[in-house]
C-alpha positions as CSV (number, residue, x, y, z in Angstrom):
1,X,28.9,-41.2,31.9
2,X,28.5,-43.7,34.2
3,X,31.6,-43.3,36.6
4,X,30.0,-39.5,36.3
5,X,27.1,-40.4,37.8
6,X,28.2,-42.2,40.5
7,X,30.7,-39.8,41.8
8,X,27.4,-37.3,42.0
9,X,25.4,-40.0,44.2
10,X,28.7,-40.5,46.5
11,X,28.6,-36.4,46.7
12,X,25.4,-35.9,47.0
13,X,25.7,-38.5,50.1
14,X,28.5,-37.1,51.8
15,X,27.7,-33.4,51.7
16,X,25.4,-32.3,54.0
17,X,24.7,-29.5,51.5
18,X,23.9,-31.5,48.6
19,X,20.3,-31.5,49.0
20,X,18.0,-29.1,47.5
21,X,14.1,-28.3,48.2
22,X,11.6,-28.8,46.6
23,X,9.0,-27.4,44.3
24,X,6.5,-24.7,45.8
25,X,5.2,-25.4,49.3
26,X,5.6,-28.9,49.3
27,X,7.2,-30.5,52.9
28,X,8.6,-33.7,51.5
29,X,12.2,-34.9,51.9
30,X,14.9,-33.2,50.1
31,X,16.4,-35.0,47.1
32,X,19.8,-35.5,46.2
33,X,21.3,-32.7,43.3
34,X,22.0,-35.4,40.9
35,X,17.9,-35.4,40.4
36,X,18.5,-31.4,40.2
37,X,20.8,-32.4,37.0
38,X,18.6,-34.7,35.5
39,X,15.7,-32.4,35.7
40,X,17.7,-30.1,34.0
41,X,18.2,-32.2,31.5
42,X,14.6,-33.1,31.1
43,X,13.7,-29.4,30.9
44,X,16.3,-28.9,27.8
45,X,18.5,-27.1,29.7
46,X,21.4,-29.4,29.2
47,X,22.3,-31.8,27.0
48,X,20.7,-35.4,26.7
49,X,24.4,-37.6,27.7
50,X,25.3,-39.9,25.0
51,X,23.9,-43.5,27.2
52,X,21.3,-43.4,28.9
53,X,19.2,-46.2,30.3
54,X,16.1,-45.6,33.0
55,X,16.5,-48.8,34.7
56,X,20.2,-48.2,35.6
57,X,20.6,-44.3,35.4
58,X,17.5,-43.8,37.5
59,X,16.0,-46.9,39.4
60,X,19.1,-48.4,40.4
61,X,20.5,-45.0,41.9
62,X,17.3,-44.6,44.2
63,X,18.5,-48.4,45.1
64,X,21.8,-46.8,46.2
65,X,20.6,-44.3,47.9
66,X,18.1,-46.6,49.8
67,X,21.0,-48.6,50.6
68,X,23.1,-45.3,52.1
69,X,20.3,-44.7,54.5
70,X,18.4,-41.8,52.3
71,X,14.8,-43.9,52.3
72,X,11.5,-42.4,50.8
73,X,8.8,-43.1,53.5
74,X,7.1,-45.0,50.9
75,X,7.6,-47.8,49.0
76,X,8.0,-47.8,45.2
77,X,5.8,-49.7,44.0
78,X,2.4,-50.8,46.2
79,X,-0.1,-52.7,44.3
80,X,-3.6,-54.2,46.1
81,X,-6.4,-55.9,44.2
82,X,-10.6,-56.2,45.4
83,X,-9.4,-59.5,48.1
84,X,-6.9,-57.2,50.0
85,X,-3.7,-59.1,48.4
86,X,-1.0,-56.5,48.4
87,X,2.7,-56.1,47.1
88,X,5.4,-54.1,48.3
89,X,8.6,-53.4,46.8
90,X,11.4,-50.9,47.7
91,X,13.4,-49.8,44.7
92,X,16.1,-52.1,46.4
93,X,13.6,-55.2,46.0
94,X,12.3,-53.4,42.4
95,X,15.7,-54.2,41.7
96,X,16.4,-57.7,43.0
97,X,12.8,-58.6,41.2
98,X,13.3,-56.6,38.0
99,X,17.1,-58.0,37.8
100,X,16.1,-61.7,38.0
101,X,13.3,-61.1,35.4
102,X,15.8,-59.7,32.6
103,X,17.8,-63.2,33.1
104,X,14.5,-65.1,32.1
105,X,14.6,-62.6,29.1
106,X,17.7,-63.5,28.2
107,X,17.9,-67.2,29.3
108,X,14.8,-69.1,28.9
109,X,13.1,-66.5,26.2
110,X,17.0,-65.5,24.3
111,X,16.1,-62.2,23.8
112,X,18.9,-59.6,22.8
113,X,18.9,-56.3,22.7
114,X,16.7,-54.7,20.1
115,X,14.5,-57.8,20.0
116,X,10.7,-56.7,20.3
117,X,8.4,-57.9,23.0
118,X,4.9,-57.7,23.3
119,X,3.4,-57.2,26.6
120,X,-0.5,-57.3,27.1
121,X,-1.7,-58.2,30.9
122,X,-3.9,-56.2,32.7
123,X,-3.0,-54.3,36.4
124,X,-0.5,-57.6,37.5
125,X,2.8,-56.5,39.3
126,X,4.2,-58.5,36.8
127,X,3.8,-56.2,34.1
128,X,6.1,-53.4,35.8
129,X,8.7,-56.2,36.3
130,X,8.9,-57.0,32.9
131,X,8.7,-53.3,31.4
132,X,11.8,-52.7,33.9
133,X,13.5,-55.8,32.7
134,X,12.8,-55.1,28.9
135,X,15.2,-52.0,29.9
136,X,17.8,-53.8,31.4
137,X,17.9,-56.3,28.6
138,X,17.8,-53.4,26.0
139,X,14.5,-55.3,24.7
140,X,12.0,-53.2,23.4
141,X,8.7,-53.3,25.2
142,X,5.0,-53.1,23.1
143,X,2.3,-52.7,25.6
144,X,-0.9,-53.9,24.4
145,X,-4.8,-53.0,26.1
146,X,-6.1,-56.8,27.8
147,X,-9.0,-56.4,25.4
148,X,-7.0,-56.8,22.1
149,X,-9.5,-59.6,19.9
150,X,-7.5,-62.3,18.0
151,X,-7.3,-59.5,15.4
152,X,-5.7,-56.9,16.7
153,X,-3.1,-59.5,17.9
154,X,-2.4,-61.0,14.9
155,X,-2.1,-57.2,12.9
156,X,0.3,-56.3,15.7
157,X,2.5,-59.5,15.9
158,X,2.7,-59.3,12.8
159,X,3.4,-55.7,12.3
160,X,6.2,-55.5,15.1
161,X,7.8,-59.1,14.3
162,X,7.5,-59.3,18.1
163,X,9.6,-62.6,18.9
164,X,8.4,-63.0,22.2
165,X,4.9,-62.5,23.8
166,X,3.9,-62.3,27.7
167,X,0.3,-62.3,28.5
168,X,-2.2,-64.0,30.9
169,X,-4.5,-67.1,31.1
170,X,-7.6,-65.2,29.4
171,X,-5.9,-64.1,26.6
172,X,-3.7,-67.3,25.6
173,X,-6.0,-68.7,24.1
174,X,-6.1,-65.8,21.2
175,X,-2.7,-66.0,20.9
176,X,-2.9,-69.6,20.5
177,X,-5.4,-69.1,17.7
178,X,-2.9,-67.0,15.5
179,X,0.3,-68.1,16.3
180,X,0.7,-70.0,12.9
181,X,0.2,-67.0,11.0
182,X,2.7,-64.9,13.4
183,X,6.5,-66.5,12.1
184,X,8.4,-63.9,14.2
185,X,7.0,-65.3,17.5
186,X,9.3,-67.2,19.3
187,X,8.5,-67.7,22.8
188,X,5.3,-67.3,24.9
189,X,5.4,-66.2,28.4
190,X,2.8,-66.6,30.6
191,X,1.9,-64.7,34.0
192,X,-0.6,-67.4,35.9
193,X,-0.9,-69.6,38.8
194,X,-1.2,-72.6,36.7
195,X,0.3,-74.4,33.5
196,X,-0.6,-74.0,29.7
197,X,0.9,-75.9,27.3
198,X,3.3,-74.1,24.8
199,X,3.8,-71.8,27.6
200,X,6.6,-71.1,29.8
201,X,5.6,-70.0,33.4
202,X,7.1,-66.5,33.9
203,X,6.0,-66.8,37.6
204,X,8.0,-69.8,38.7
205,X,10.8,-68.8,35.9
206,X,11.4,-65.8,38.3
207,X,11.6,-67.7,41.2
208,X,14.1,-69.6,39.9
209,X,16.6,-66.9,38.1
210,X,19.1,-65.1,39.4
211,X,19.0,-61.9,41.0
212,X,22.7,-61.0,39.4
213,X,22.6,-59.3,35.9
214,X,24.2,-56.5,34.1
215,X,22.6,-53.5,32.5
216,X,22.9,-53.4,28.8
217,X,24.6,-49.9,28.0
218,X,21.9,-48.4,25.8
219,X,22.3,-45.1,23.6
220,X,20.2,-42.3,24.5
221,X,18.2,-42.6,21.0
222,X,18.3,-47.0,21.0
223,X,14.9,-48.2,20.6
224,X,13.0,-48.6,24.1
225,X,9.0,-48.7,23.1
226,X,6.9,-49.2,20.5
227,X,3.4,-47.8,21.0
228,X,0.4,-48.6,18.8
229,X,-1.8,-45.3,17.9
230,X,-5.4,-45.4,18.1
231,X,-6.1,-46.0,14.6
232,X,-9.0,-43.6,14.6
233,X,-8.0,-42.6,10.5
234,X,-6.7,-45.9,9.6
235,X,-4.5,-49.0,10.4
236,X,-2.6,-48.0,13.9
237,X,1.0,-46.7,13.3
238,X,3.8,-48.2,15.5
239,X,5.1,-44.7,17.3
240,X,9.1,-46.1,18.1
241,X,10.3,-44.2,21.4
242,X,13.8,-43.9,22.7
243,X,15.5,-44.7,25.8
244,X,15.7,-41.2,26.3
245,X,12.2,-39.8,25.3
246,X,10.2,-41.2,28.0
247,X,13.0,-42.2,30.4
248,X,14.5,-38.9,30.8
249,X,11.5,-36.7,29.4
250,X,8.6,-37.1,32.1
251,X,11.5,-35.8,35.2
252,X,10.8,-32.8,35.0
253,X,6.6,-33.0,34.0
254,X,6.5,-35.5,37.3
255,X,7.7,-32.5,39.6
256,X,6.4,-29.7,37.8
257,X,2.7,-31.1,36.7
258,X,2.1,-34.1,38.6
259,X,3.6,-32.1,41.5
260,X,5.8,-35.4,42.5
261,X,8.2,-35.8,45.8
262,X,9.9,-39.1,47.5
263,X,6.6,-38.7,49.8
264,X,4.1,-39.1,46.9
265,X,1.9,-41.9,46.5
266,X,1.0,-41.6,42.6
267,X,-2.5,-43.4,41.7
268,X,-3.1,-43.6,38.0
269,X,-6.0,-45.1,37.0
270,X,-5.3,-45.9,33.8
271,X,-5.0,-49.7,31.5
272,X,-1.3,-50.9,31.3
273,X,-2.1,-51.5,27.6
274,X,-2.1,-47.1,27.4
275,X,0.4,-45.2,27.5
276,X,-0.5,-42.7,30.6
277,X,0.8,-46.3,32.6
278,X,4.2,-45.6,31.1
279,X,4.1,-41.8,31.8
280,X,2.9,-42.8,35.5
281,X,6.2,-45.1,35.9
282,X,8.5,-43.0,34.4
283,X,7.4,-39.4,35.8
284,X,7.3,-41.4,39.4
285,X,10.2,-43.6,39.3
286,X,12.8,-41.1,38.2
287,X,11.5,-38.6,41.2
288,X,11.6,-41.1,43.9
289,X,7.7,-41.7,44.4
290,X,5.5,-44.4,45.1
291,X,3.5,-46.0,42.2
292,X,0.1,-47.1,43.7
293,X,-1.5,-49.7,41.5
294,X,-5.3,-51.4,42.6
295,X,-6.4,-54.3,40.2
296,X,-9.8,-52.8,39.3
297,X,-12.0,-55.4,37.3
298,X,-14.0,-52.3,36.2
299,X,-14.3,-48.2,36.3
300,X,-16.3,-47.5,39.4
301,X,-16.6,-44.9,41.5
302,X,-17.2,-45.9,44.7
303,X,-14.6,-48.4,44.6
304,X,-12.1,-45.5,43.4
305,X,-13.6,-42.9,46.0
306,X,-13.4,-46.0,48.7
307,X,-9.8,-46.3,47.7
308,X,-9.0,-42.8,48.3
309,X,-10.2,-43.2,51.8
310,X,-8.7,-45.9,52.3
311,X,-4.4,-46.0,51.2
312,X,-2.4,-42.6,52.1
313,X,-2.7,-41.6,48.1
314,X,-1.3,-37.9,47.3
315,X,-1.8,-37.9,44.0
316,X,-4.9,-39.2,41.7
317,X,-4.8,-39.3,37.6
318,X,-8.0,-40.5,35.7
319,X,-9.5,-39.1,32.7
320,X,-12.3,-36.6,32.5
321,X,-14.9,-39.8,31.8
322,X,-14.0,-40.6,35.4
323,X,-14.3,-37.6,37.2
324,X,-17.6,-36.9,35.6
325,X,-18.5,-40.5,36.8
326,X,-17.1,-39.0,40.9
327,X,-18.7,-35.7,40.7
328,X,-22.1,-37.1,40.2
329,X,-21.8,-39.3,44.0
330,X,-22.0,-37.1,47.3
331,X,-18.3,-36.6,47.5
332,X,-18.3,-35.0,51.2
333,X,-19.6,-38.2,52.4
334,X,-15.9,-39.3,51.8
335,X,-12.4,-38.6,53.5
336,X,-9.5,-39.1,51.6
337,X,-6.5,-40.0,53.9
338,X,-4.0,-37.3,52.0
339,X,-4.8,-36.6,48.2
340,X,-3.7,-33.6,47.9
341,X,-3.1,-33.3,44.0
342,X,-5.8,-34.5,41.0
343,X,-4.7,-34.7,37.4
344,X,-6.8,-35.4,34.1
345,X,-5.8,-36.1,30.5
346,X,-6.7,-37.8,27.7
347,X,-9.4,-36.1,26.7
348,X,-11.0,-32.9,27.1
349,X,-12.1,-31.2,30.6
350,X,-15.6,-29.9,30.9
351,X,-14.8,-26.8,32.9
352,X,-18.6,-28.0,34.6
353,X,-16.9,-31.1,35.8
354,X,-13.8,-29.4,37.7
355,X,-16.1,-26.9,39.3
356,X,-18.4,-30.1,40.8
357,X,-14.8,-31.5,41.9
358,X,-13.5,-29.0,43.2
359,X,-16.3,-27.4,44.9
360,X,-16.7,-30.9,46.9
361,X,-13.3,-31.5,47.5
362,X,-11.5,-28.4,47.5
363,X,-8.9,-29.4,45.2
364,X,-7.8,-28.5,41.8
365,X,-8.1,-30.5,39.1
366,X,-4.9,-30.0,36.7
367,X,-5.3,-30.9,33.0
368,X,-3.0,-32.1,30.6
369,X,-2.1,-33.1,26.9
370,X,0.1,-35.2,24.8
371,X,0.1,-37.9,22.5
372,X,1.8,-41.6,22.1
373,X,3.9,-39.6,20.0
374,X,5.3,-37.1,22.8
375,X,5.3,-36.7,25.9
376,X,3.2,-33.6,28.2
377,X,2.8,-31.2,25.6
378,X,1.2,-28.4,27.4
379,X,-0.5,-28.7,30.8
380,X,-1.8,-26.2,33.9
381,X,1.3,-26.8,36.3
382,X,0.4,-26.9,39.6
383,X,0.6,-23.1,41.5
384,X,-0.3,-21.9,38.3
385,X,-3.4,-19.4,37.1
386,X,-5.9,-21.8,35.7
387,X,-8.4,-20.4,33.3
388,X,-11.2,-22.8,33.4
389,X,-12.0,-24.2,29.7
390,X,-8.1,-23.7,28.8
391,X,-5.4,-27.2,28.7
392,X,-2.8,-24.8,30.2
393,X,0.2,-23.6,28.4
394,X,3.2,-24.9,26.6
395,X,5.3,-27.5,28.8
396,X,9.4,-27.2,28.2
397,X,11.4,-28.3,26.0
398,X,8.7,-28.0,23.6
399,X,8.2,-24.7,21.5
400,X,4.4,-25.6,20.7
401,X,2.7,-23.0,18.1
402,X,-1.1,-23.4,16.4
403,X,-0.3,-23.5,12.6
404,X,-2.1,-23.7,9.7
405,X,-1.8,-26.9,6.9
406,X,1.2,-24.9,5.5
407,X,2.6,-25.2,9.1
408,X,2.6,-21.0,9.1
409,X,2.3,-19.9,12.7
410,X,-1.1,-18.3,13.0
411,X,-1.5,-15.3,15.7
412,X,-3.7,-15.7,19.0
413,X,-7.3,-16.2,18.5
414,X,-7.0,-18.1,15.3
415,X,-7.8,-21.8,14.5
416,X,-5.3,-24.1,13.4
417,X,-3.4,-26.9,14.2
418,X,-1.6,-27.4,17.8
419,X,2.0,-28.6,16.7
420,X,5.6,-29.0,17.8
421,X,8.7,-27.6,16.5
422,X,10.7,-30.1,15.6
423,X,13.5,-28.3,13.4
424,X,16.5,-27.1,13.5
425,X,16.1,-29.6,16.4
426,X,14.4,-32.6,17.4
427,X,13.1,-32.5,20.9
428,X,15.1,-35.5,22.5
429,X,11.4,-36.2,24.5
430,X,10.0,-37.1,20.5
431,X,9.4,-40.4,19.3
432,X,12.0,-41.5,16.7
433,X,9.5,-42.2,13.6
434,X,6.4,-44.3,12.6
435,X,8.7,-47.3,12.4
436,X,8.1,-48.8,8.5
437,X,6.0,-46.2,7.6
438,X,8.6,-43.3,6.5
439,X,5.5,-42.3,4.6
440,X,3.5,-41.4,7.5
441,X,6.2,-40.0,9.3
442,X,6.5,-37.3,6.6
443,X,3.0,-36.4,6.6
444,X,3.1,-35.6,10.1
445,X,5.4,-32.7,9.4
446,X,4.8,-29.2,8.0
447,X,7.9,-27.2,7.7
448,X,9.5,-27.1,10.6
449,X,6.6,-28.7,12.7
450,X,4.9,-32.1,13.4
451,X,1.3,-31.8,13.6
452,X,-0.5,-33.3,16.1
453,X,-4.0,-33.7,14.5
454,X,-5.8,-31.9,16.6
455,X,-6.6,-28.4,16.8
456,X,-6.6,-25.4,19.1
457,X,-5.9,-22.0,19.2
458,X,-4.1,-20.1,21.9
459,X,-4.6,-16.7,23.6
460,X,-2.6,-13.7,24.2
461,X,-1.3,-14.8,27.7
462,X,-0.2,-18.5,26.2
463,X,-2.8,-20.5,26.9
464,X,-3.8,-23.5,25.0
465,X,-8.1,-24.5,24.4
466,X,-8.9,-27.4,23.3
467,X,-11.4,-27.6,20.1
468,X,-10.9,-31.1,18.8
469,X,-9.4,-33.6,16.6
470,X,-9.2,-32.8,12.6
471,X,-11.8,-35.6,12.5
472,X,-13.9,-34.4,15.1
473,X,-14.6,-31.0,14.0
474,X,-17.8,-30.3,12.3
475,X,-18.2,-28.3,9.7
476,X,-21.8,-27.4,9.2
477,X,-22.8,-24.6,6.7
478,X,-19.7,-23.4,6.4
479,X,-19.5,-22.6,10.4
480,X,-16.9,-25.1,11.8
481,X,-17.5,-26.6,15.7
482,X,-15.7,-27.9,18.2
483,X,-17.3,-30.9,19.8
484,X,-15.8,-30.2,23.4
485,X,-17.6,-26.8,23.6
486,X,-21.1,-27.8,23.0
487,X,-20.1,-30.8,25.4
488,X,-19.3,-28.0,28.1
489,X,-22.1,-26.5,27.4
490,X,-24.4,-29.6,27.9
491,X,-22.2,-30.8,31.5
492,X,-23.7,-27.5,32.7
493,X,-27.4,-28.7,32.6
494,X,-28.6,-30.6,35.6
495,X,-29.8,-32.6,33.4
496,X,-26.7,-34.6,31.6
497,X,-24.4,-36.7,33.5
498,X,-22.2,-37.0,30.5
499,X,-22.7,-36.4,26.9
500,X,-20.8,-37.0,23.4
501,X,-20.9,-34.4,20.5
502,X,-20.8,-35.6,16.4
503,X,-21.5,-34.5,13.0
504,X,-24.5,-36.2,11.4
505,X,-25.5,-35.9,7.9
506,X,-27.8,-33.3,7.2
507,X,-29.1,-32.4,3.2
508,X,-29.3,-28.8,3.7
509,X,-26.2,-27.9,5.5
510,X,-23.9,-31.1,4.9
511,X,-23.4,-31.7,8.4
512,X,-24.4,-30.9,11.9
513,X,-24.3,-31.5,15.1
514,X,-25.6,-34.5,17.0
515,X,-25.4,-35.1,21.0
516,X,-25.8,-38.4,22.8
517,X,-26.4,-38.1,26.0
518,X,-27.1,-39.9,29.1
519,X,-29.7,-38.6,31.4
520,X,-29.8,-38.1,35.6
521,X,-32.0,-40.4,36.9
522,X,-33.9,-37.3,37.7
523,X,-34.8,-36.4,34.6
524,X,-34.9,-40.0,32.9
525,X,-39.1,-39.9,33.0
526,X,-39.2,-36.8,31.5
527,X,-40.9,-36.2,27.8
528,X,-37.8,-36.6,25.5
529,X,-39.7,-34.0,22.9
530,X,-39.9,-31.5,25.8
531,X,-36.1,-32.5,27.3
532,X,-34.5,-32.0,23.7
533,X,-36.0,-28.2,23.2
534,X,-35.2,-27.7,26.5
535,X,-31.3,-28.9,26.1
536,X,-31.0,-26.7,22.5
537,X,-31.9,-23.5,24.3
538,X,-29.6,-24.1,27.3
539,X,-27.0,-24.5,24.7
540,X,-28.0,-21.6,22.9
541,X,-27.5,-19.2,25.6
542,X,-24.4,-21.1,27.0
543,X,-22.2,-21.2,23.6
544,X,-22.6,-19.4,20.1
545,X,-26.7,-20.0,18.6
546,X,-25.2,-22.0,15.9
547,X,-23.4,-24.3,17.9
548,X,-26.4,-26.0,19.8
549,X,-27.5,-29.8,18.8
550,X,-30.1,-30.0,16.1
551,X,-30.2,-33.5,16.6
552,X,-30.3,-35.3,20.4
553,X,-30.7,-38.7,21.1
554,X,-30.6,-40.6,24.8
555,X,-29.0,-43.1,25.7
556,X,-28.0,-45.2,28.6
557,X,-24.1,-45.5,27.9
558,X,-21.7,-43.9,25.7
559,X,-19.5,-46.0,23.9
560,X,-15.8,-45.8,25.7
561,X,-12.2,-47.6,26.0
562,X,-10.8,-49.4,28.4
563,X,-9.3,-46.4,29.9
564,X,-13.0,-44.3,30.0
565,X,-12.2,-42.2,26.9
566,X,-15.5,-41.2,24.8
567,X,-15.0,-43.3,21.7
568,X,-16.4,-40.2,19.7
569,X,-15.5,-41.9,16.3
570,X,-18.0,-44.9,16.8
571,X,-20.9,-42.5,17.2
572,X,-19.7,-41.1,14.1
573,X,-19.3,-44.0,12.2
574,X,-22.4,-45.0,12.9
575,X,-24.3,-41.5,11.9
576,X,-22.9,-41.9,8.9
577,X,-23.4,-45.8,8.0
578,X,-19.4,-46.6,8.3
């Protein structure tokens, strides 16, 4: 497969027609037509080959062609933190650097292939060394949020029998603290400045190892990731993914969605601990772009608007939290240097929010969705019709269909469950399983589908809108309510910078529906009996009477992950003493 490959490159290099354009209007450099056949591959046109490995099939063939003269104007990978520190790397120094970090995998550490690796540091260069080195070494990688307690540590050390761990100076300590009750764990890397004893220095490790080292040859369906869920219902599931399912399955997504060329400059926003960091690395990588990284401490907009203005970035990804935290500063104050494309994911998009955005900015905002399980599941692809409200339509090679708990396709228009087709056929872009939990793997699946958990239904033209998750959903007198609706509904009072939508016990109906939300300072001295009434009729003649809040509180912060998603089942727990 390999030899196959290579005599595409060497084509693609010597024929001066061996370069095809690009996607819509875009200007950037032409890229060689062995992309053309991976892409094809990504969109389920062809079949997945029988190896397949990211860091050699994809990364290192960029390196050749860097090396034959055929350069992207940017580099690969450009980190800067709040001091103005910066790194640099060309895919040929991604290489070198990535290379001499899978010999301290396999040297110092003794890692083989299959062995598990747990990976928690926050926005360091580091971490993309090592996630490219975990390919190399066939290791599999388990990204973990920098705010994991001792807890969480411990449940998924032990869960994973994770034989190595690299993390940083604030969280040794933790791992410290439970190492005696983790058996599996065998060595503990640490990415600092300084020494910490029962820690190897992965720092000046790599500057001692080699630059020399061999790719494992990895089967397209070998273990690559393991990804924790949420654990919003329960104890998080470890979602397995495959060389192929991220490696191969964000080529296509990162040209046709995230509208990617060799002359982007992709910022993502996002924790390393999530997996939207993957999606950013993979979806860039494999099209030749430039992954922008700035070490935030925290979410703030002026430092991200600042940013903008500041570095040549074409391409911005945050979550919705985000933008609505953007749109409420005077955006025309600012001059971005060259975005030119704005993505969102993660959570539901107030059509309020990407009017604000756009109407400032003149640019689209494109929405998004998928899971840890999959990757982009349906999404508005750039050049297309957006209808405001809607998540966009089914993205190939998925056949994506609203179902009800029978997994019986339901018609346009109805409710039910937004799931993926999985049989005769499992989309090569799937995870494998819920690894030890061939329980939970079966009740994802109805029939022929795998359900995603939440819910949707889509209209006559193909379009997907959002209603919530199962859990999310109240059900009040019968009448069931989607928690992102009412939420639109609120974002279009001047009133609400942000809001979040539960059910609340109530003794007549069962349930209903609760907002929190956080006032403009405008309207933070205003009578909160008076505000309330005032918010229930907006909503009234916005959405469907029956859906407005009959409960409101204030507050001065929603509760919210790392990554700015609304932590909507805290609020819930808490309505209903959990």
């Amino acid at each position: 497969m390999r030899l196959w490959l290579r005599g595409l490159v060497l084509q693609a290099l010597k024929s001066s027609q061996a370069f095809y354009g690009t996607y819509g209007q875009s200007t950037s450099p032409p890229v060689p037509k062995v992309m053309a056949t991976w892409e094809a591959i990504s969109l389920g046109k062809q079949s997945v080959p029988e190896y397949f490995n990211f860091a050699h099939d994809m990364l290192d063939l960029w390196s050749q062609l860097e090396k034959a003269g055929h350069r992207p104007p940017n580099p690969a990978f450009w980190w800067v933190n709040g001091t103005g520190a910066e790194v640099k790397w060309t895919f040929e120094e991604l290489g070198k650097q990535s290379r001499k970090a899978a010999n301290v995998l396999e040297g110092v550490c003794g890692l083989q292939p299959g062995d598990r690796m747990m990976l928690v540091l926050p926005r360091l260069p580091e971490w993309w060394l090592i996630i490219v080195a975990c390919m190399r070494t066939g290791v599999v990688m388990i990204p973990g949020i920098s705010q994991l307690t001792e807890k969480d540590l411990k449940y998924r050390l032990q869960a994973s029998r994770a034989k190595s761990i690299v993390t940083n100076d604030s969280l040794a300590p933790h791992v410290d603290a439970i190492s005696a009750d983790c058996p599996s764990l065998q060595t503990k890397l640490l990415v600092s400045d300084s020494k910490c004893p029962g820690w190897m220095n992965f720092r000046e490790l790599l500057q001692e190892a080699s630059s020399q080292h061999s790719c494992v040859r990895t089967k397209n369906q070998d273990p690559m990731a393991i990804y924790f869920t949420s654990g919003t219902t329960g104890a998080p599931k470890m979602a397995e993914h495959s060389q192929s399912s991220y490696g191969l399955g964000f080529m296509a997504s990162g040209r046709r969605w995230v509208a990617l060329t060799e002359s982007s400059v992709f910022w993502n926003t996002t924790d390393t601990g999530w997996v939207k960091a993957a999606w950013t690395l993979f979806s860039a990588w494999s099209n030749g772009a430039c992954v922008f990284v700035h070490e935030l401490p925290r979410v703030d907009a002026k430092t991200i608007l600042n940013t903008l203005c500041r570095f040549p970035i074409t391409t911005l990804c945050c979550v919705p939290t985000i933008f609505r935290l953007l749109v409420q500063e005077d955006l025309r104050r600012y001059k971005f240097q060259s975005l030119r494309h704005c993505l969102t994911g993660g959570e539901a998009l107030n059509p309020d929010v990407r009017d604000k955005w756009k109407s400032q900015t003149g640019l689209e905002l494109y929405e998004g969705y998928g899971q840890s399980e999959t990757v982009l599941i349906c999404a508005n692809i750039r050049g297309s019709t957006i209808k405001s409200g809607s998540m966009g339509k089914a993205c190939p090679p998925y056949d994506v269909q609203i179902v009800d708990d029978e997994g019986n396709v339901l018609p346009p228009g109805e409710e039910g469950n937004i799931a993926v087709r999985i049989r005769p056929t499992r989309p090569f872009c799937f995870f494998n399983c819920y690894l030890d939990s061939p329980e939970k793997t079966a009740a994802s699946e109805r029939g022929d589908f795998y359900i995603t958990g939440d819910r949707a239904h889509v209209d006559k033209d193909g379009y997907y809108w959002f209603i919530g998750r199962n859990d999310d959903v109240i059900n009040s007198s019968s009448y069931r309510i989607g928690p992102v609706e009412v939420e639109s509904a609120l974002a279009e009072h001047p009133a609400v910078v942000e809001s979040a939508v539960v059910s609340s016990p109530d003794p007549i109906r069962g349930e209903v529906v609760k907002a929190f939300i956080v006032l403009s300072p405008a309207y933070s001295s205003h009578d909160p009996e008076t505000l309330t009434k005032e918010l229930q009729e907006h909503v009234k003649r916005v959405t469907a009477p029956y859906k407005y809040p009959r409960k409101v509180a204030f507050v001065s912060e929603l509760p919210k992950t790392v990554s700015g998603k609304i932590q909507r089942s805290i609020l819930r727990n808490q309505e209903w003493g959990r």
